[in-house]
Backbone as CSV, one residue per row, in Angstrom:
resi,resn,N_x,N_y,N_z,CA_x,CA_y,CA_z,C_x,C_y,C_z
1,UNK,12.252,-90.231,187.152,12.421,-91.108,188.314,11.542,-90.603,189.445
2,UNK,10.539,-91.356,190.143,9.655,-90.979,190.892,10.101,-91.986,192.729
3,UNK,10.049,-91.117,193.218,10.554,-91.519,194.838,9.049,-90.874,195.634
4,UNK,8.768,-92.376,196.644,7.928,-91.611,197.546,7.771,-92.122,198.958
5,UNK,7.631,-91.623,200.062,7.558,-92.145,200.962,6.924,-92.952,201.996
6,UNK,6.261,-93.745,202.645,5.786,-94.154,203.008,5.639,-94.154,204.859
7,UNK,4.880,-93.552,205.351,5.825,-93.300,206.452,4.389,-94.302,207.321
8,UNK,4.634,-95.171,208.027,4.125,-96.480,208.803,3.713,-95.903,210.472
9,UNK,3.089,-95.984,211.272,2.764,-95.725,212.473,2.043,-96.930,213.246
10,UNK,2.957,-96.878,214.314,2.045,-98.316,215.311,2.876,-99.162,215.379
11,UNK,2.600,-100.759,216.105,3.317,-101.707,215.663,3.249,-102.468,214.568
12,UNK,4.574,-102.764,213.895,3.792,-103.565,212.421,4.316,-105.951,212.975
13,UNK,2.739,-105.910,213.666,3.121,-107.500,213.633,2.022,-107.662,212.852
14,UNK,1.911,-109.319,213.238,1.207,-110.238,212.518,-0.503,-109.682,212.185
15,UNK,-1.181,-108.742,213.237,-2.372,-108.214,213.144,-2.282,-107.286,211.921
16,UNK,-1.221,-106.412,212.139,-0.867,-105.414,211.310,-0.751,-105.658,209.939
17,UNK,0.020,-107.075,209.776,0.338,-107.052,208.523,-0.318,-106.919,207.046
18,UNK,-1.520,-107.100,207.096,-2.245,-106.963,205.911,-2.687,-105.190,205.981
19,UNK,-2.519,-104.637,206.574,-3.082,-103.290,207.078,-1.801,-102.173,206.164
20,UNK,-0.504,-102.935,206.321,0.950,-101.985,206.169,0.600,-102.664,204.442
21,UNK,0.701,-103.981,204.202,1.235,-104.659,202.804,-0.032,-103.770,201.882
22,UNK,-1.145,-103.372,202.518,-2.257,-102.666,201.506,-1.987,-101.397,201.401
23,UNK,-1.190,-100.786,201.794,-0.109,-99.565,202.163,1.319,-99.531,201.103
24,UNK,1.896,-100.798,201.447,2.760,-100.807,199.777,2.750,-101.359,198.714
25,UNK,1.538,-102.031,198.557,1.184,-102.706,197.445,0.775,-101.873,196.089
26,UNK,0.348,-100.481,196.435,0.028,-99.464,194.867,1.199,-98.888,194.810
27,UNK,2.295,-98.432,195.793,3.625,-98.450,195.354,4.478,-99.620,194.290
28,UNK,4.417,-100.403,194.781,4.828,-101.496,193.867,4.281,-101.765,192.578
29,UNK,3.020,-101.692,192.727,2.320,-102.078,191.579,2.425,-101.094,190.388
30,UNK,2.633,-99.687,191.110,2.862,-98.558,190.260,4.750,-98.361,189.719
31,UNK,4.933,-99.426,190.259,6.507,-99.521,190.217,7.320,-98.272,190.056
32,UNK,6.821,-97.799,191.547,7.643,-96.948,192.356,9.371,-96.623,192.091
33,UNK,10.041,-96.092,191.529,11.478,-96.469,191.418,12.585,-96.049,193.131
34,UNK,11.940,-95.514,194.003,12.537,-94.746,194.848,11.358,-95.222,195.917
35,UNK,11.594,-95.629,197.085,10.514,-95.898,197.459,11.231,-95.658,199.380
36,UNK,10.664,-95.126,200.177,11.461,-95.255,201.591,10.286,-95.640,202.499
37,UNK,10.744,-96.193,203.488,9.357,-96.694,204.274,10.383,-96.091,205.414
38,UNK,9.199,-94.827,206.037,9.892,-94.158,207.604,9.265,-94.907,208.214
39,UNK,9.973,-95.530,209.393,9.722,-96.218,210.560,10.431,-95.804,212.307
40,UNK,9.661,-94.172,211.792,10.197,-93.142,213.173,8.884,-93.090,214.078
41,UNK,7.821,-93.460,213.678,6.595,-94.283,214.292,5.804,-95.078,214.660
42,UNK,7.044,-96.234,214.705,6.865,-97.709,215.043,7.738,-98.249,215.653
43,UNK,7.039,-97.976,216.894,7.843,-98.757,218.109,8.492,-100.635,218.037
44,UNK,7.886,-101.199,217.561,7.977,-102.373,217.354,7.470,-103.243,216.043
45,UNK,8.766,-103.872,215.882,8.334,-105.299,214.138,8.462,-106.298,214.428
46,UNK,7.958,-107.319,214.393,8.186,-108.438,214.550,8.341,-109.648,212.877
47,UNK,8.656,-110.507,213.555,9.154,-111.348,212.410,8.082,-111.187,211.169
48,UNK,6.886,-111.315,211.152,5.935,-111.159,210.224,5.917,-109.488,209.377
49,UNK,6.158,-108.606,210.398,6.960,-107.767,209.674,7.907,-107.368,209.240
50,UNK,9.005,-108.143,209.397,10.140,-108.390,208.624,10.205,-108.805,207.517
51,UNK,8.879,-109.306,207.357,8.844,-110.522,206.125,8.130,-109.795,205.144
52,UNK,7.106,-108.829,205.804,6.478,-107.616,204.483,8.146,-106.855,203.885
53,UNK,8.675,-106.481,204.849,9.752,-105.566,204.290,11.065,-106.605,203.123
54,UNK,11.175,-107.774,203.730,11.892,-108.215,202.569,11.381,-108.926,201.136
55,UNK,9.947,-108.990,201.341,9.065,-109.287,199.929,8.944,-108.147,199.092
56,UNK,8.583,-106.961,200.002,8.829,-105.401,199.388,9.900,-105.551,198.459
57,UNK,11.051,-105.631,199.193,11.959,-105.082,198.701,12.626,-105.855,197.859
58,UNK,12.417,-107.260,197.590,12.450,-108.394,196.531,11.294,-108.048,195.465
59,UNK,10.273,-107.396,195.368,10.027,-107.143,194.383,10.376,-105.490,193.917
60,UNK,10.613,-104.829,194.848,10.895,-103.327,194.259,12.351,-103.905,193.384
61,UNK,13.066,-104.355,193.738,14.302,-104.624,192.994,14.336,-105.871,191.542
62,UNK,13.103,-106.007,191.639,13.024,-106.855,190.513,12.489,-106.077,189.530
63,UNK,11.697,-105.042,189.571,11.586,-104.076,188.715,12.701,-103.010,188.369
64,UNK,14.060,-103.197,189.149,15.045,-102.111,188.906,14.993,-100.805,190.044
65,UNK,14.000,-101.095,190.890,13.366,-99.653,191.598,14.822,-100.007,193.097
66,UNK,14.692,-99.086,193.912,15.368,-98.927,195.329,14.404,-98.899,196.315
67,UNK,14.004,-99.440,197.589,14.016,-99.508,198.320,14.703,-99.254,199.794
68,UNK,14.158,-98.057,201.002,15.370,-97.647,201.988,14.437,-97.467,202.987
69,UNK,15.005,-97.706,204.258,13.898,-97.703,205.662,14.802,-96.476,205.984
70,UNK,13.826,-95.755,206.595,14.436,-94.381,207.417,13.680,-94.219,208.472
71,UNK,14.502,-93.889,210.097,14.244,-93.519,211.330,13.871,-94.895,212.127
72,UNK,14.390,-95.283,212.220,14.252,-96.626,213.195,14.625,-96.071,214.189
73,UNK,13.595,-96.770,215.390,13.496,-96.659,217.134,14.864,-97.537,217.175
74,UNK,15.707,-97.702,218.255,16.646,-98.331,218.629,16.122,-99.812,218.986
75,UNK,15.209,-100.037,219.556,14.719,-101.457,219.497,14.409,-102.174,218.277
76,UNK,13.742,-101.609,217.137,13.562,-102.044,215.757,14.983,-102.073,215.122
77,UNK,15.671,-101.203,215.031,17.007,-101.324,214.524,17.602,-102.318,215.546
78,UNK,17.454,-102.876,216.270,18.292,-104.344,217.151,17.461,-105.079,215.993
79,UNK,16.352,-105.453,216.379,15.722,-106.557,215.340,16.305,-106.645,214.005
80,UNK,16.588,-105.631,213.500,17.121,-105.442,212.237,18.659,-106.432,211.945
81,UNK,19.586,-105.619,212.822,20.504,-106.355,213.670,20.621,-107.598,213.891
82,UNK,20.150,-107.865,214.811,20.173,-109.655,215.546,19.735,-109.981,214.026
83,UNK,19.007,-109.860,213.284,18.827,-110.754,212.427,19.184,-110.505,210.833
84,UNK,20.401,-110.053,211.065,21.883,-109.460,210.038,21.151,-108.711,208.613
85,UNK,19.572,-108.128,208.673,18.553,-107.078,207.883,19.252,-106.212,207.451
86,UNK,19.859,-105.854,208.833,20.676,-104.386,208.553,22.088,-104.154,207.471
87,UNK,22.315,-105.425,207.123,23.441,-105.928,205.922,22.543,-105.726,204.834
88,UNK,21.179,-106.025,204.520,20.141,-106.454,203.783,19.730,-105.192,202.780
89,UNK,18.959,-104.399,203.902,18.441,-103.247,203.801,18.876,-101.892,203.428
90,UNK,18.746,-100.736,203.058,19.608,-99.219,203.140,18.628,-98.484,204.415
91,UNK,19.520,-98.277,205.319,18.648,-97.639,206.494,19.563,-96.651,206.337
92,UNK,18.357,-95.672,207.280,19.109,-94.718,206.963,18.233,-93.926,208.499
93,UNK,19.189,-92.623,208.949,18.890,-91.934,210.209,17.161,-91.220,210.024
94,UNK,16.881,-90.752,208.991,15.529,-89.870,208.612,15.215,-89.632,207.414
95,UNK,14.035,-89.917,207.036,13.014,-90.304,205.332,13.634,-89.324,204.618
96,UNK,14.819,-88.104,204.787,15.012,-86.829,203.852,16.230,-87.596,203.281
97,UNK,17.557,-87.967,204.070,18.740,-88.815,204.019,18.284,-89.971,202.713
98,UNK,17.373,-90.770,203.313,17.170,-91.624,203.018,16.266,-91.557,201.108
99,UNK,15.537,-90.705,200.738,14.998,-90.344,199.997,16.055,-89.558,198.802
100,UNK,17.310,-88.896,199.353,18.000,-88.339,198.328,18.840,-89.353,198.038
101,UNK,18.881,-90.773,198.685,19.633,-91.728,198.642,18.844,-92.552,197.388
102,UNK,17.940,-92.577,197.527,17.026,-93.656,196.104,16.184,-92.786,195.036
103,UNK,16.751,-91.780,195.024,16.410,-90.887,194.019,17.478,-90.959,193.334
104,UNK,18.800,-91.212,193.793,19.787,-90.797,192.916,19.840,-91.709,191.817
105,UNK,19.608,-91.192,190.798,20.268,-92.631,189.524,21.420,-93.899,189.547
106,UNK,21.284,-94.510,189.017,21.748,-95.769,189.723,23.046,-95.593,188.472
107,UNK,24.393,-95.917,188.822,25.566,-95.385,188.731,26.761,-96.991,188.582
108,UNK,26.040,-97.831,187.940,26.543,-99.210,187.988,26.682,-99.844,186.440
């Protein structure tokens, strides 16, 4: 089982977005089983980046793999929030938490 992290810097909007998705696209493709995207260096997401993170994570789970965001700014975690993600997603406080969390074998 292979876990790796991804850790994002900047804002991820609409400019951004092809910049981050070329960033998790050899994860995926390599069908990553453990996969965390830290977002303790990104001040701000907007809807277009919301939309990389739930295509991510609709296909990491179609291969069987996990998907987990770790370190969200308090403003990104509202976005998350207001738009009920945070039901969605496995967040988690920091990429270490979050990484022994989708490493673990799946127990279902």
């Amino acid at each position: 089982m292979s876990a790796e992290v991804l850790e994002l810097r900047g804002d991820i909007d609409l400019n951004e977005k092809p910049k981050v998705a070329a960033q998790l696209e050899p994860l995926i493709e390599r069908q990553i089983t453990g996969i965390v995207i830290d977002l303790s260096h990104v001040p701000y997401v907007d809807s277009s980046g919301l939309a990389i993170f739930i295509d991510a994570l609709q296909r990491v789970q179609q291969y069987g793999g996990r998907l987990a965001l770790a370190g969200l700014q308090d403003n990104v975690r509202l976005v998350f929030q207001i738009s009920k993600l945070d039901k969605v997603f496995k967040i988690f406080d920091d990429s270490q938490s979050a990484l022994a969390a989708v490493s673990i074998k799946h127990q279902q």
